[in-house]
Structure formats: C-alpha cells, structure tokens
C-alpha positions in Angstrom: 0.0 0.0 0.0 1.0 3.9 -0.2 -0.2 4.4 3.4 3.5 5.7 4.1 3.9 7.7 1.3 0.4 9.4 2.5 1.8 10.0 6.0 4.9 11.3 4.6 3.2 14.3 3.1 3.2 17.9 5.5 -0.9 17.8 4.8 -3.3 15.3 4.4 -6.4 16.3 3.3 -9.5 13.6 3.4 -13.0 14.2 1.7 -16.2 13.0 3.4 -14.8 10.8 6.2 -13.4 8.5 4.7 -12.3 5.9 6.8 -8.9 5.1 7.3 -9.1 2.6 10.5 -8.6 -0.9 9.2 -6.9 0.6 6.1 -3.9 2.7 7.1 -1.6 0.6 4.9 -3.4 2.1 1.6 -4.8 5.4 3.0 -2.0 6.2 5.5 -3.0 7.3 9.1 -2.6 11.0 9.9 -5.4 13.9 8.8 -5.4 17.5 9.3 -8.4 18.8 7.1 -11.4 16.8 6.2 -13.7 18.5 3.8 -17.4 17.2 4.3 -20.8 18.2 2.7 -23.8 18.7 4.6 -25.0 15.6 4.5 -22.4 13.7 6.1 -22.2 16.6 8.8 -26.4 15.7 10.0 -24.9 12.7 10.1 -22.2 13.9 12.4 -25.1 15.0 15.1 -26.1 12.9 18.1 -28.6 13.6 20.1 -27.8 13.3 24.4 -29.9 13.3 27.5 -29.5 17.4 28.5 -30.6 19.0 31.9 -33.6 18.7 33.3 -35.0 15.9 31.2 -34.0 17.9 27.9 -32.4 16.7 24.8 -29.0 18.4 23.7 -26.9 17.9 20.1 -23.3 17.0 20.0 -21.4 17.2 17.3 -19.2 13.6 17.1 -17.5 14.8 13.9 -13.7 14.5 15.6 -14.2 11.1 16.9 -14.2 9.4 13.3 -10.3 10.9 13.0 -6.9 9.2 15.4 -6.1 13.3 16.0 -9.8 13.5 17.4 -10.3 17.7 17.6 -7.0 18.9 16.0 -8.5 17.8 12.9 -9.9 21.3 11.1 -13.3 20.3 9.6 -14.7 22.0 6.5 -18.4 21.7 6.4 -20.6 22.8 2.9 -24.3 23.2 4.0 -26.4 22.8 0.8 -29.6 22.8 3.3 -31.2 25.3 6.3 -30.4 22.3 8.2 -27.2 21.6 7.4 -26.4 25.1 8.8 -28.3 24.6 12.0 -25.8 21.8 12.2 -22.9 23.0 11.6 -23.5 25.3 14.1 -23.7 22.6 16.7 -19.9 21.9 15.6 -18.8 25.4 15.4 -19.6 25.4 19.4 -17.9 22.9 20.5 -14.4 23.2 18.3 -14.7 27.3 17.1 -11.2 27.4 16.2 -11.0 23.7 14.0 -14.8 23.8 12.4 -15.6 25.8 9.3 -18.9 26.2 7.2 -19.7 27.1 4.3 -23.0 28.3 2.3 -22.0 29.2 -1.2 -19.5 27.8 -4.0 -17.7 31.2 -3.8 -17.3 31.2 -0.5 -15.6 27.7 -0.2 -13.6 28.3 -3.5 -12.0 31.3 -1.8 -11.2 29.0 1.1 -9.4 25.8 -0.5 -7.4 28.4 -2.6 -6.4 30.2 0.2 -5.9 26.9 2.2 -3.5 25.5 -0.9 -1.5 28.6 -0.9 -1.1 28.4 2.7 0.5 25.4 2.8 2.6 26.0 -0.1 4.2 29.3 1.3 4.9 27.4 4.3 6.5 24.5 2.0 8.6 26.9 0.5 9.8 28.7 3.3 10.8 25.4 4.4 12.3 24.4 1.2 14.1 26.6 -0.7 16.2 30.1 0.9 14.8 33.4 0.9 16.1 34.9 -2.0 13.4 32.3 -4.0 10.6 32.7 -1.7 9.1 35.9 -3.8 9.8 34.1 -7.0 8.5 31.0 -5.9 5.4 32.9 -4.5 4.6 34.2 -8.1 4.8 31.3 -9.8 2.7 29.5 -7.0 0.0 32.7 -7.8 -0.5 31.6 -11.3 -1.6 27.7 -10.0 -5.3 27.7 -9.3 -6.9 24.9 -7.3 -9.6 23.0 -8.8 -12.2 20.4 -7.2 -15.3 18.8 -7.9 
C-alpha cells in the first residue's frame, strides 16, 4: 500500500470521512483537514440526554479521526439544516470547524488553504532569496475540485 507515502506528506487532506481505521496501509494514518458536505455533517449529530430531562446535540465529527479535535473540519451546508448543524460543531471546536453556504465562499477557502501550505512549503524548502519568485509562480496555480 501507499499508506507511508500518505503520511509522509506535511498535509493530508481527506473528503467525506473517509475511513482510514482498518486501512492505514493504503490510506495512511494522519489527517489535518477533512472537507465534508452537509449531509455527512447531519450525520455527524447525536442527540444526548440534556438537563432537566432535555435533549442536547453533539457534534461527534472529531471522533471518526486518530487526531480526534486537532482535525480542522470543512463543512458545505447545501440545506437550512445543514447550517443549524454545523452550528452545533462550530460550538464545540470554534477554532478547527468551518462552514460554508456558497460555492464562492468555499472556493476562496481551498485556494487560500493550498496557498497556505505551499508558502509554508517553501519557506521550508528553498532560501529566501526564491521565496518571492517561488510565490509568483505559485500565484498563477489555481486549485480546482469537484
């Protein structure tokens, strides 16, 4: 498998929860972003027993990855309901939940997520004197998903 050559990478990005627990030696181990749609993040809700005989939503997002809530989740709502849940996961992990609403919205974000990483590759990589030219010709690279 190419598990290792996964792992060795600075950023692993998964789509969807895709499960990696039973096949690490394929799909490697580590995660730090997992991009989800708003159907996988209902299914990401629980309801608990609250005070006073009430029922509460959790969000259980974080315990499907081994980092558990240093994972940053992406969530695109395409329904009223999927925001109302992703608001549930925003609460409980503000700084490693995101959601989005609208294609241009989330384009902006992957982009700007891609370009982070690769200034911080570079910096890493190469000495100062290429960072700016580095940085232009990473500008011209545009990100595309589907």
């Amino acid at each position: 498998g190419r598990g290792a050559l996964v792992d060795s990478n600075e950023v692993v990005i998964r789509l969807n929860m895709a499960p990696t627990k039973g096949h690490e030696d394929d799909v490697g181990r580590k995660t730090q972003v997992s991009f989800i749609n708003g159907w996988l993040l209902s299914s990401c809700i629980e309801e608990v027993a609250g005070g006073n005989g009430t029922q509460a939503r959790r969000c259980s997002c974080w315990n499907k990855y081994r980092e558990g809530g240093d994972v940053m989740v992406v969530g695109y709502a395409i329904t009223e309901g999927h925001v109302g849940d992703g608001q549930v996961c925003s609460s409980e992990n503000p700084t490693k939940f995101h959601l989005f609403k609208q294609n241009d919205h989330f384009s902006r974000f992957t982009q700007s997520l891609v370009n982070h990483y690769t200034s911080e590759r570079i910096k890493r990589n190469y000495p100062q004197e290429m960072w700016h030219q580095l940085a232009e010709e990473r500008r011209k690279v545009k990100l595309h998903y589907s």
